[in-house]
C-alpha positions, 0 to 999 in steps of 0.5 A: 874636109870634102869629098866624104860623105857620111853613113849609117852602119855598124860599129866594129865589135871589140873585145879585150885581147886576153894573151900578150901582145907580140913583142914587137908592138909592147912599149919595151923601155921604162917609161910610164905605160900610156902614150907619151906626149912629144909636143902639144898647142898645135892647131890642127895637126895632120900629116907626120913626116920625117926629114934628112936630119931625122925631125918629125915634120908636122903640118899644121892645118892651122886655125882659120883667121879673121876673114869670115863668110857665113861659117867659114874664116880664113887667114894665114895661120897654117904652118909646118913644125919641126920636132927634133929628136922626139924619142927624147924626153925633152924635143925640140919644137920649132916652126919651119914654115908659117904662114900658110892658108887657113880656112876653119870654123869661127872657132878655128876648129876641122881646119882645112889648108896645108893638111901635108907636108914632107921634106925633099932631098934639099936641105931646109925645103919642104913640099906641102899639100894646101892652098894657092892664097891668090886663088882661093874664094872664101865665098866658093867651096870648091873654088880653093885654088889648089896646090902643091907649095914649095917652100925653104930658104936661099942661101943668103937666108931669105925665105920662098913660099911658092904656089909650085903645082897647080892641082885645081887646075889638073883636076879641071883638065883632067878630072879622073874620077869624072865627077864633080870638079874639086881638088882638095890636096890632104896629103904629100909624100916626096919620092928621092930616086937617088940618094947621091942626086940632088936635087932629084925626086918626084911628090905623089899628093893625096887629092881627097877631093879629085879621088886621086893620087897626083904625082908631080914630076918636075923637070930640073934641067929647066930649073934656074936660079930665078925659078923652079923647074917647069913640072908635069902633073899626071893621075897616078892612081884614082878611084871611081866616084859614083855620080848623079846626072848632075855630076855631083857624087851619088849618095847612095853610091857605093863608098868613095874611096878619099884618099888622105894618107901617104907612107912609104916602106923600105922598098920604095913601095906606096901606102895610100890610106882612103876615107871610105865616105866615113861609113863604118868598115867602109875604107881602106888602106891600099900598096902600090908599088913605086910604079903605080901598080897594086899590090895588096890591100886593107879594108873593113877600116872607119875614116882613115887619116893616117897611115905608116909602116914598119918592117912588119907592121902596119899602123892606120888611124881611124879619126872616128872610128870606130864609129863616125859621128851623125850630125847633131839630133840625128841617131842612125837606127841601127847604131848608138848615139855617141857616148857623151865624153868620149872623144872617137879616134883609134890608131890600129896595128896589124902585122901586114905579112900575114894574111888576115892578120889580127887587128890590135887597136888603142883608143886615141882621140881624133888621130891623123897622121902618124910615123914610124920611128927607127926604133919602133917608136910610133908617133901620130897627130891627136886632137887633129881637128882641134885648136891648140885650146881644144874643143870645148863642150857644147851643143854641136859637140857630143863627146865633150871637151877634146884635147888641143893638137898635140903629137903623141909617142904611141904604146901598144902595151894595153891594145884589144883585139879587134874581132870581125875586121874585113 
């Protein structure tokens, strides 16, 4: 991941919430308490959406590949995966879209590539945040060649993957952050203006390296059966970036915001989730509404990777909170090193209608994406770093053995509070 820089500082304090949960966020059938796993061997998995027929749809950031420079290896191992009825006991899980580029550790682990994805009001077509292959420069960092892609299947059943919106190339024309030129695309959200067009519609794309929110507009009435239609790319909301004579990002500047997380409420308003630089209680989640204008926000969160909404809550996952790690032998002063074993991640929940509302969490390891389902189920994407075997124990991981990318169904039943939230 790019964009985001690390910090000392404070962990959140936790207490054990002694009354009730509210209702609402209690895990109200017969199930076993505890999360419930709805699909697991996923390798990296991001960004939760859902689709017209009602599938969870899953990207995968896949587990890099066999071309390798220095630390970094690539192939074609990213997909989008397709959960079909995953309040059921027994989900279906099926690939929708494979062979999307990967970029990863040599052991395939904190994967980039297609990070997001979502369905568009075309039946079998899916939008996905990642990377142009023909222009990404495993030798160059910041060279990805990033894009919005488009893929689905004709009628006479073939198969289209197409590099659509060129993001690194708005990111070069415009960079509206001013720092440095970098556009690493983490999460997608379609916008359907009218359910009875199709197909019609807008995406907004999370850009954690440009700190922005493009939005990509196409225009169908240039659309023919040989091509896409022609589209535009506009800022549709961005953050400022501290930055040095050079360009580069100022360390000690303020935290960044990093945008990761897109969702959407019944309303048509926009929920984006940033990183905050992985300082401790450093990020936020901010409500647009659908025309770009603000009209709330979270912060005193840790690394956020995952946002969702229901019609009270708000759902945001902290991929290491509540405390980021430091790299391997370096202990912030005024924080304890990692508890070795213990996997990071909370997911926390928050009734978004009340103002300074308290703040429940669950311990979940490593989450990102998540969702909300109609019946008040709420899904995330766990171990979201890892391979589908894991991560195993070793010198450059301190918290021990993780889990493979999975995607869980959450129960709130044993949330603790959450004290001193901002």
């Amino acid at each position: 991941m790019t964009g985001q820089r690390l910090g000392a500082g404070v962990c959140t304090a936790v207490v054990v919430l002694a009354g009730p949960l509210p209702a609402a966020l209690a895990h109200g059938d017969d199930r076993p308490s505890g999360p419930r796993v709805v699909a697991e061997g996923l390798d990296n998995p991001r960004q939760l959406n859902w689709d017209q027929d009602g599938d969870l749809v899953v990207a995968e950031a896949g587990r890099g590949g066999t071309e390798c420079a220095e630390t970094r290896c690539m192939g074609s191992t990213g997909a989008v995966t397709l959960i079909e009825d995953p309040h059921r006991d027994t989900p279906t899980v099926s690939t929708a879209v494979e062979g999307l580029l990967s970029v990863a550790g040599p052991d395939g682990t904190f994967a980039e590539g297609a990070a997001g994805a979502d369905a568009t009001d075309v039946e079998g077509q899916y939008i996905i945040a990642g990377y142009d292959p023909e222009r990404f420069d495993l030798a160059v960092p910041t060279a990805r060649g990033a894009a919005m892609l488009v893929a689905g299947t004709e009628e006479n059943g073939e198969e289209y993957l197409i590099p659509y919106a060129d993001l690194q190339a708005a990111e070069e024309e415009l960079n509206p952050d001013g720092a440095q030129v970098d556009s690493n695309p983490y999460a997608v959200l379609y916008v359907d203006e009218d359910d009875d067009v199709s197909p019609d519609g807008y995406a907004l794309v999370a850009d954690a390296g440009a700190n922005t929110v493009w939005k990509v507009e196409p225009d169908f009435s240039t659309a023919t059966e040989e091509a896409l239609p022609e589209y535009e790319v506009t800022a549709w909301a961005t953050w400022p970036t501290s930055v040095l004579p050079d360009g580069t990002d100022d360390p000690a500047g303020p935290a960044e915001f990093v945008p990761t997380s897109l969702t959407a409420d019944q309303h048509g308003n926009v929920y984006v989730g940033g990183l905050g630089s992985i300082r401790p209680g450093e990020a936020s989640v901010v409500q647009f509404s659908a025309d770009g204008t603000e009209l709330d926000r979270w912060d005193g969160f840790t690394a956020i990777t995952g946002v969702a909404v229901d019609h009270e809550h708000l759902y945001v996952s902290q991929l290491f909170g509540p405390t980021p790690p430091m790299p391997p032998g370096e202990t912030p002063a005024e924080e304890a090193p990692p508890t070795p074993g213990k996997v990071p991640g909370q997911v926390v929940v928050l009734h978004r209608h009340q103002e300074d509302a308290a703040r429940y969490a669950i311990d979940v390891p490593l989450p990102a994406g998540l969702a909300s389902g109609r019946h008040g189920e709420v899904y995330a994407a766990v171990n979201s770093v890892a391979t589908a075997e894991g991560i195993a124990e070793g010198p450059m991981n301190p918290f021990g053995t993780v889990g493979g990318g999975a995607v869980w169904e959450l129960d709130f039943s044993d949330a603790y509070r959450l004290e001193d939230a901002g």
